[in-house]
PyMOL Python script that loads the backbone (N, CA, C, O; Angstrom):
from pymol import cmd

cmd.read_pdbstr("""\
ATOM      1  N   UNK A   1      36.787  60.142   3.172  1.00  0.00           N
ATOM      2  CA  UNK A   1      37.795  60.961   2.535  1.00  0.00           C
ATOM      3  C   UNK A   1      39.178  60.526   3.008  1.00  0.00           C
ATOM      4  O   UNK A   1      39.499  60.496   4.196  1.00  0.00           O
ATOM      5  N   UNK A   2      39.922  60.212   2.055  1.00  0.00           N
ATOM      6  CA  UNK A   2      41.273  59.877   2.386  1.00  0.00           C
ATOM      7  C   UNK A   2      41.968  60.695   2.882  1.00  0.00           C
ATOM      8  O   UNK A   2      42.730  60.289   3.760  1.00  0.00           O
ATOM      9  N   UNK A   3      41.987  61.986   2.572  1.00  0.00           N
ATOM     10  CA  UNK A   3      43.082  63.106   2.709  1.00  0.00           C
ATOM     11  C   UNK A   3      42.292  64.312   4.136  1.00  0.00           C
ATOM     12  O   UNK A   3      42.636  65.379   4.644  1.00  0.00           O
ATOM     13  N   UNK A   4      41.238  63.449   4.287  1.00  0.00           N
ATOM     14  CA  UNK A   4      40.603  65.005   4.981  1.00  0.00           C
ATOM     15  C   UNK A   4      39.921  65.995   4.033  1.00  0.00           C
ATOM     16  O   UNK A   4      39.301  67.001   4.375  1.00  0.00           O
ATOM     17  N   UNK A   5      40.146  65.524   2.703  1.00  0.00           N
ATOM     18  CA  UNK A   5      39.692  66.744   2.005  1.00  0.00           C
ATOM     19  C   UNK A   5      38.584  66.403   0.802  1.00  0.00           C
ATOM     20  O   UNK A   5      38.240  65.237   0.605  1.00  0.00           O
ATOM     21  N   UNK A   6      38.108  67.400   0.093  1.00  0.00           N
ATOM     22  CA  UNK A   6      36.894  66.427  -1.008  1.00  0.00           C
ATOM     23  C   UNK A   6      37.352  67.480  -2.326  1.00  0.00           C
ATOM     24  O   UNK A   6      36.757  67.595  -3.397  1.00  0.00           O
ATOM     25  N   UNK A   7      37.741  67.705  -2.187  1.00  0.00           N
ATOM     26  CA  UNK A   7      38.565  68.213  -3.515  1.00  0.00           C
ATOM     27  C   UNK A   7      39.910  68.379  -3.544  1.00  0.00           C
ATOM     28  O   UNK A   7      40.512  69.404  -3.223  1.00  0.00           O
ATOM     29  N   UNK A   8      40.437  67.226  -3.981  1.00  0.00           N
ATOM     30  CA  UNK A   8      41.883  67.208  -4.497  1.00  0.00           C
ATOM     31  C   UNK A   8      42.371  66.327  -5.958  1.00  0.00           C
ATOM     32  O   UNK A   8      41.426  65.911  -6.629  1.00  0.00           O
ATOM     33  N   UNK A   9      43.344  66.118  -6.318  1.00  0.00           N
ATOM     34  CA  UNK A   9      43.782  65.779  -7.393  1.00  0.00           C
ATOM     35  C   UNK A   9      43.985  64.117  -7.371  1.00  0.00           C
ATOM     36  O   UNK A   9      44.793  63.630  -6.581  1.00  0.00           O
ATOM     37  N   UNK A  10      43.257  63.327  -8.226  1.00  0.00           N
ATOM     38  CA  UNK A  10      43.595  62.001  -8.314  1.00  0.00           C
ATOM     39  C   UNK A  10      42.671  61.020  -9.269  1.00  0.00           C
ATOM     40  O   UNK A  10      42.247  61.554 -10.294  1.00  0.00           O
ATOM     41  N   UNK A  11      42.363  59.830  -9.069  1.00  0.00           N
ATOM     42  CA  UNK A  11      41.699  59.229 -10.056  1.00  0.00           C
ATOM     43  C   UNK A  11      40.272  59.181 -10.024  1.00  0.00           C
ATOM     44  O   UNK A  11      39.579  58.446 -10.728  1.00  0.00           O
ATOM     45  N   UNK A  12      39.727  60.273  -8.888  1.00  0.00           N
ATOM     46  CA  UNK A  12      38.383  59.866  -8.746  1.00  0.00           C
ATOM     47  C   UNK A  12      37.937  58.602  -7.527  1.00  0.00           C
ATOM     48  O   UNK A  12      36.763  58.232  -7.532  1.00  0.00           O
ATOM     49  N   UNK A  13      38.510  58.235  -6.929  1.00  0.00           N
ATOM     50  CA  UNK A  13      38.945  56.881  -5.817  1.00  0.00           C
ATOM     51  C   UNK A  13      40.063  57.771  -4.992  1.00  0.00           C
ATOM     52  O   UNK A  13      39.738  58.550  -4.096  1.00  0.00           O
ATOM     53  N   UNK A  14      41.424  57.553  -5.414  1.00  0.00           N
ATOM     54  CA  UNK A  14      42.458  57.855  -4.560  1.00  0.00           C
ATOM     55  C   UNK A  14      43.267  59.641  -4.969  1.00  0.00           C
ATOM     56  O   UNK A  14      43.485  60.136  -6.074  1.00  0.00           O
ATOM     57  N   UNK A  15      43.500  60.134  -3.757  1.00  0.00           N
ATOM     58  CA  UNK A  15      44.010  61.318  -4.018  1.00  0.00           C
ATOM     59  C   UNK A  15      45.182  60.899  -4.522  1.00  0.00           C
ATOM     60  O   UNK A  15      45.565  59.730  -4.478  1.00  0.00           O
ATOM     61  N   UNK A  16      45.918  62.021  -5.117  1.00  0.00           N
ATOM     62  CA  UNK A  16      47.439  61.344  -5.591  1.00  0.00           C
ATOM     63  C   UNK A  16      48.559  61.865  -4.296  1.00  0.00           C
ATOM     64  O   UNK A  16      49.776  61.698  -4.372  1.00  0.00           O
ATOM     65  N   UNK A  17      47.994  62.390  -3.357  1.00  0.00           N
ATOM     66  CA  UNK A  17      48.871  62.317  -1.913  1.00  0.00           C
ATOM     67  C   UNK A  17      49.257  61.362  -0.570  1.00  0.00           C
ATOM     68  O   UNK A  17      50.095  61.193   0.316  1.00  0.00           O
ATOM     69  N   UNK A  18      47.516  60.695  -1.330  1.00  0.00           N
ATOM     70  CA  UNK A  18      47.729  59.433  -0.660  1.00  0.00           C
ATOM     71  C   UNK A  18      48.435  57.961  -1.427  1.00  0.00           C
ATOM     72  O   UNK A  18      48.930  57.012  -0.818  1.00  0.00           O
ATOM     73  N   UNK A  19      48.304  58.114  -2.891  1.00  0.00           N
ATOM     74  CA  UNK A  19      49.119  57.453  -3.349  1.00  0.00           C
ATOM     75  C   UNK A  19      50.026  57.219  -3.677  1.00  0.00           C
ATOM     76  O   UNK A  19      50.339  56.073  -3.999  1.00  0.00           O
ATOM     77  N   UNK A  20      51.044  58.528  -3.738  1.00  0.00           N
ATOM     78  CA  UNK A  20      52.456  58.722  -3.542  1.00  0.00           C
ATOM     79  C   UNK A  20      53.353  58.585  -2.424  1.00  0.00           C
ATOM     80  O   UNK A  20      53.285  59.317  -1.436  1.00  0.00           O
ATOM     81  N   UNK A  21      54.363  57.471  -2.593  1.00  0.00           N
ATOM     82  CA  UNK A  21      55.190  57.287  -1.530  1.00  0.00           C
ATOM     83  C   UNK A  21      56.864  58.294  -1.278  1.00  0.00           C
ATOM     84  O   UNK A  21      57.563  58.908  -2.083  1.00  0.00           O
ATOM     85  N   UNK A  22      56.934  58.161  -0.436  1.00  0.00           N
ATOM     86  CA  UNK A  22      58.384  59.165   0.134  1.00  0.00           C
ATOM     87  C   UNK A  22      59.224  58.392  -0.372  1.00  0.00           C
ATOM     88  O   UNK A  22      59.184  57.172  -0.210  1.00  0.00           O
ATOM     89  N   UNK A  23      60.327  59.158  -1.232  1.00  0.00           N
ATOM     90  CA  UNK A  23      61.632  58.651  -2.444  1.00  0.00           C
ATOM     91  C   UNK A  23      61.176  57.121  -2.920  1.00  0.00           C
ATOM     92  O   UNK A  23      61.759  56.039  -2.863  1.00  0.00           O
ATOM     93  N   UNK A  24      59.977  57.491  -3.374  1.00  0.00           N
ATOM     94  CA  UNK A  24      60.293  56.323  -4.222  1.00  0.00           C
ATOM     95  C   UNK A  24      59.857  57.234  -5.965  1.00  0.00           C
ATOM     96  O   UNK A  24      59.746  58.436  -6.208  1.00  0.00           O
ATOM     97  N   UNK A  25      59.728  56.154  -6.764  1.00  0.00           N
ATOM     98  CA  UNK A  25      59.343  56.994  -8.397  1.00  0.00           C
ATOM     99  C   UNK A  25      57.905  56.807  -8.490  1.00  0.00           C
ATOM    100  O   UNK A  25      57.068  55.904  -8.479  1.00  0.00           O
ATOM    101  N   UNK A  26      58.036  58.592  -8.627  1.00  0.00           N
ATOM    102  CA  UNK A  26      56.039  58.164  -8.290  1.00  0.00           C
ATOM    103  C   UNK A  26      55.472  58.697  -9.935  1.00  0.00           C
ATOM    104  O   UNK A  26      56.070  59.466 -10.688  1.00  0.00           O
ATOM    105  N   UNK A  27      54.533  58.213 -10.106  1.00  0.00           N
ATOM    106  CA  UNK A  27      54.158  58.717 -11.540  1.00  0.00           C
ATOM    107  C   UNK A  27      52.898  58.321 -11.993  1.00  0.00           C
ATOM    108  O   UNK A  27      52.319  57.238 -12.076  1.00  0.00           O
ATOM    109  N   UNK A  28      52.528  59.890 -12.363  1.00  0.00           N
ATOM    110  CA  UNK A  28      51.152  61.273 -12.647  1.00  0.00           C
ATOM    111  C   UNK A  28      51.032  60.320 -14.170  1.00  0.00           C
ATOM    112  O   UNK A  28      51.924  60.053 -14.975  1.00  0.00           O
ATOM    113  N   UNK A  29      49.660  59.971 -14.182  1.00  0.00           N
ATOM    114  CA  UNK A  29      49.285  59.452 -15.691  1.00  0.00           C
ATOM    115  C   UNK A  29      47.900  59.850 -15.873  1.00  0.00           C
ATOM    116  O   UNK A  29      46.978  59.158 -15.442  1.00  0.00           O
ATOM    117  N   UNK A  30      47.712  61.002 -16.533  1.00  0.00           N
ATOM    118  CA  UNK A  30      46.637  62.133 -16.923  1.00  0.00           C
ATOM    119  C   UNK A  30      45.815  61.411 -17.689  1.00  0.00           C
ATOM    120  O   UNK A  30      46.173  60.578 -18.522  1.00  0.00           O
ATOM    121  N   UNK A  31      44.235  61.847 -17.306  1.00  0.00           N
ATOM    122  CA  UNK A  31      43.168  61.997 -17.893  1.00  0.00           C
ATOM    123  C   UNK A  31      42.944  60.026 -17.854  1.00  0.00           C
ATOM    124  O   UNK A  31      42.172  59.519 -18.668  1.00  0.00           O
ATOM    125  N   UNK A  32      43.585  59.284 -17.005  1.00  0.00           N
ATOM    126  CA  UNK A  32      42.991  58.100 -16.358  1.00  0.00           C
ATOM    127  C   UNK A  32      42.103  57.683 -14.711  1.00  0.00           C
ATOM    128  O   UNK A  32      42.135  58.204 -13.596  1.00  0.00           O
ATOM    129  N   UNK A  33      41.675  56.994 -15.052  1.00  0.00           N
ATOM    130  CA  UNK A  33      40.072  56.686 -13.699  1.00  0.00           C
ATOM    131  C   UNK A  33      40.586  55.292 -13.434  1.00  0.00           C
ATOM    132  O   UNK A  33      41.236  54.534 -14.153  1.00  0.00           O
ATOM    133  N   UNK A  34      40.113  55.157 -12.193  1.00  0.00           N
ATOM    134  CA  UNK A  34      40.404  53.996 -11.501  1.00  0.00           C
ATOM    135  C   UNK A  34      39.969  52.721 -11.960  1.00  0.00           C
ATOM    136  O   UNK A  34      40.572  51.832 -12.561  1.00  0.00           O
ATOM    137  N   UNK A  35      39.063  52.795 -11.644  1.00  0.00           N
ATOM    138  CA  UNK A  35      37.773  51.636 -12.237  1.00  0.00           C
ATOM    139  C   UNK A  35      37.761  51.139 -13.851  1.00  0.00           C
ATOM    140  O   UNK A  35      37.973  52.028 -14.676  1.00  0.00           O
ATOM    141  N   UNK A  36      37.603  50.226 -14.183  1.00  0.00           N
ATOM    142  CA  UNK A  36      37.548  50.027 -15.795  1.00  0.00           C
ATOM    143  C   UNK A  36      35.747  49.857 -16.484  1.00  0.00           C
ATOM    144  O   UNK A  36      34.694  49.421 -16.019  1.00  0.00           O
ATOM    145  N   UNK A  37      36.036  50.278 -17.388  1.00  0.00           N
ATOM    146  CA  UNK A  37      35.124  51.377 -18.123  1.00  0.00           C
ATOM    147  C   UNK A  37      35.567  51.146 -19.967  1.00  0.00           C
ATOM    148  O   UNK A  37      36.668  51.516 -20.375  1.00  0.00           O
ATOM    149  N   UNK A  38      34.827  50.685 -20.634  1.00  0.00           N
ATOM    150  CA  UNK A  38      34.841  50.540 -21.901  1.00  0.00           C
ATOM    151  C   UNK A  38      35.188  51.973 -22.307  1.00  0.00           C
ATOM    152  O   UNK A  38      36.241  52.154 -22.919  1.00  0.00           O
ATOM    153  N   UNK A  39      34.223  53.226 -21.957  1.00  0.00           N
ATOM    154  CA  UNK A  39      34.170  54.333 -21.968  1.00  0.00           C
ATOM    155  C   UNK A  39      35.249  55.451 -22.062  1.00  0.00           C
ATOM    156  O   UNK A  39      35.247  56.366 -22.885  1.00  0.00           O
ATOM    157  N   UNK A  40      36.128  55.241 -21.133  1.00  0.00           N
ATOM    158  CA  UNK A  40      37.472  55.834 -20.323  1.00  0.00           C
ATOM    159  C   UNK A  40      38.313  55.252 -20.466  1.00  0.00           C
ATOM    160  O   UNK A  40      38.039  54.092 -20.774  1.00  0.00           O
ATOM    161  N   UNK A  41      39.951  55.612 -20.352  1.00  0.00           N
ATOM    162  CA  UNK A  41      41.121  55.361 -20.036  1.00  0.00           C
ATOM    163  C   UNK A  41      40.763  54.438 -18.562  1.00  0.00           C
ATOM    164  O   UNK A  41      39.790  54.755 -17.879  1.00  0.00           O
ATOM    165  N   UNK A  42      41.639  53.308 -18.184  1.00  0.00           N
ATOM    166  CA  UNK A  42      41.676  53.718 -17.055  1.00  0.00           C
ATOM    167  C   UNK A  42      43.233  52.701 -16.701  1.00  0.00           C
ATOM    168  O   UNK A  42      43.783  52.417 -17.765  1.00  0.00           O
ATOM    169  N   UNK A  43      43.921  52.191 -15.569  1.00  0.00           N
ATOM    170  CA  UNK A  43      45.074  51.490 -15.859  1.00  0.00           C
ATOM    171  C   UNK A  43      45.411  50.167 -16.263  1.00  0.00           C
ATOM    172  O   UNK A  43      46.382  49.437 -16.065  1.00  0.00           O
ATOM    173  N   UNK A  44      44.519  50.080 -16.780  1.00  0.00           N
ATOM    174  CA  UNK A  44      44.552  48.472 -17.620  1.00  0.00           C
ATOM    175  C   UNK A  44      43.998  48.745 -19.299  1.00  0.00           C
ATOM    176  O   UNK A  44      43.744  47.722 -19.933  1.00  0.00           O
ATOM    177  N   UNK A  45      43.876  49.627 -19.764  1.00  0.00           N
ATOM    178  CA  UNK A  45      43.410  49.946 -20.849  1.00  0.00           C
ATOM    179  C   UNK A  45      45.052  49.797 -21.506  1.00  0.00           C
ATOM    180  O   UNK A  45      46.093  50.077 -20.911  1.00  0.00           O
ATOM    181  N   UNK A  46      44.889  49.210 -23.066  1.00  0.00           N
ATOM    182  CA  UNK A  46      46.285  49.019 -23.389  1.00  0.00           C
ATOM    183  C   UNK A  46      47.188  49.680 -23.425  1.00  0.00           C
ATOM    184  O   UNK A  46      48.369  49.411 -23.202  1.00  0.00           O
ATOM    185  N   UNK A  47      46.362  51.271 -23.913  1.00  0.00           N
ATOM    186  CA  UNK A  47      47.358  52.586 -24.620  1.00  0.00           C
ATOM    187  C   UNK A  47      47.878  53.190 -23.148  1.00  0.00           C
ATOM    188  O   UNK A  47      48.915  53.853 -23.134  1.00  0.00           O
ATOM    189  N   UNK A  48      47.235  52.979 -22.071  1.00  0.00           N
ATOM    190  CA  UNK A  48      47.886  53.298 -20.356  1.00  0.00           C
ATOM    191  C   UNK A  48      48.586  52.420 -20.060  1.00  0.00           C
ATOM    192  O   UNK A  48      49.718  52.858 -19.855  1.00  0.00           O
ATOM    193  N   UNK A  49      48.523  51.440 -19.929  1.00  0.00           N
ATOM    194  CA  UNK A  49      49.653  49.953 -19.485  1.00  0.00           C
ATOM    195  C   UNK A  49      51.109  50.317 -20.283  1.00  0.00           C
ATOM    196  O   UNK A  49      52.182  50.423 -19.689  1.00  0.00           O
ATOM    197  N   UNK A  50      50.989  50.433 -21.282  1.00  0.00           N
ATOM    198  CA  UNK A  50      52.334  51.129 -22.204  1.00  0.00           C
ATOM    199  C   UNK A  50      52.973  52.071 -21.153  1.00  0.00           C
ATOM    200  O   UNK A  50      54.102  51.772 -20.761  1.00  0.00           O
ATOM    201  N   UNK A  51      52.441  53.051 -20.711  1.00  0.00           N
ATOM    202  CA  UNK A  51      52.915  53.971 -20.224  1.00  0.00           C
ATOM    203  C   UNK A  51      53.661  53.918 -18.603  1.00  0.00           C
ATOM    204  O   UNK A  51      54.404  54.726 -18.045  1.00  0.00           O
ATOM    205  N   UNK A  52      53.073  52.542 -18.133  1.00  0.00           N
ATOM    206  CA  UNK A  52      53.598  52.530 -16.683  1.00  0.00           C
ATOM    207  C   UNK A  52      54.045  50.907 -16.602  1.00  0.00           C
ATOM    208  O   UNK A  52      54.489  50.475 -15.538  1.00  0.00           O
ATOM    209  N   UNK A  53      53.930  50.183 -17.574  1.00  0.00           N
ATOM    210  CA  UNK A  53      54.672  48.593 -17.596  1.00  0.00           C
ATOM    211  C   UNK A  53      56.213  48.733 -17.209  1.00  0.00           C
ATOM    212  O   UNK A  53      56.703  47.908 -16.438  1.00  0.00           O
ATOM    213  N   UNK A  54      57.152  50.001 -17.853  1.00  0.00           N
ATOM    214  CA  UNK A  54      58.969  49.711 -17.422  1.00  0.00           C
ATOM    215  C   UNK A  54      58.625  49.830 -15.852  1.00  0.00           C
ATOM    216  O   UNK A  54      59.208  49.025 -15.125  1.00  0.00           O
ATOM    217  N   UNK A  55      58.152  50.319 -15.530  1.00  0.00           N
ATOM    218  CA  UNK A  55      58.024  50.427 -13.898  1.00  0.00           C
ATOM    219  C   UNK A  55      58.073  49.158 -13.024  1.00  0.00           C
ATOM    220  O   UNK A  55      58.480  49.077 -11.865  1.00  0.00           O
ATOM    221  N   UNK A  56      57.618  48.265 -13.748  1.00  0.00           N
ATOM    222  CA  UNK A  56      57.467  46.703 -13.173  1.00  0.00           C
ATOM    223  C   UNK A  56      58.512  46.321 -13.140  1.00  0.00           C
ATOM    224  O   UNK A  56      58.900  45.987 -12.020  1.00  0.00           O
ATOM    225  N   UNK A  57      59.383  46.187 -14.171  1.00  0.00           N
ATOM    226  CA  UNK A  57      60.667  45.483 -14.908  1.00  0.00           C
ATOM    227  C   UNK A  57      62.256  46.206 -14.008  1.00  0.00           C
ATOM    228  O   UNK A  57      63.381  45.849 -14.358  1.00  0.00           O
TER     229      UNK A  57
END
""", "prot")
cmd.dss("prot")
cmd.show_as("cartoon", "prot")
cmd.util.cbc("prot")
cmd.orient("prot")
């Protein structure tokens, strides 16, 4: 357990407390899973990459 805890908020892998850093731009992208999965969203799926690619740039 990352956080100490087994129920908290995140992708199923990482809590989102442990993946959020202090002042930097952190950003919540709902109803995606870590792992890739024909099945699921997850952050390489095209219609999610849209959503967090300006972040790179």
């Amino acid at each position: 357990l990352t956080t100490g805890e087994g129920a908290c908020w995140g992708d199923g892998i990482t809590p989102i407390t442990a993946a959020h850093l202090a002042h930097a731009k952190n950003l919540v992208l709902q109803d995606v899973y870590h792992s890739p999965n024909p099945e699921i969203a997850w952050y390489g799926s095209p219609e999610i990459v849209n959503q967090w690619i300006e972040y790179l740039l």
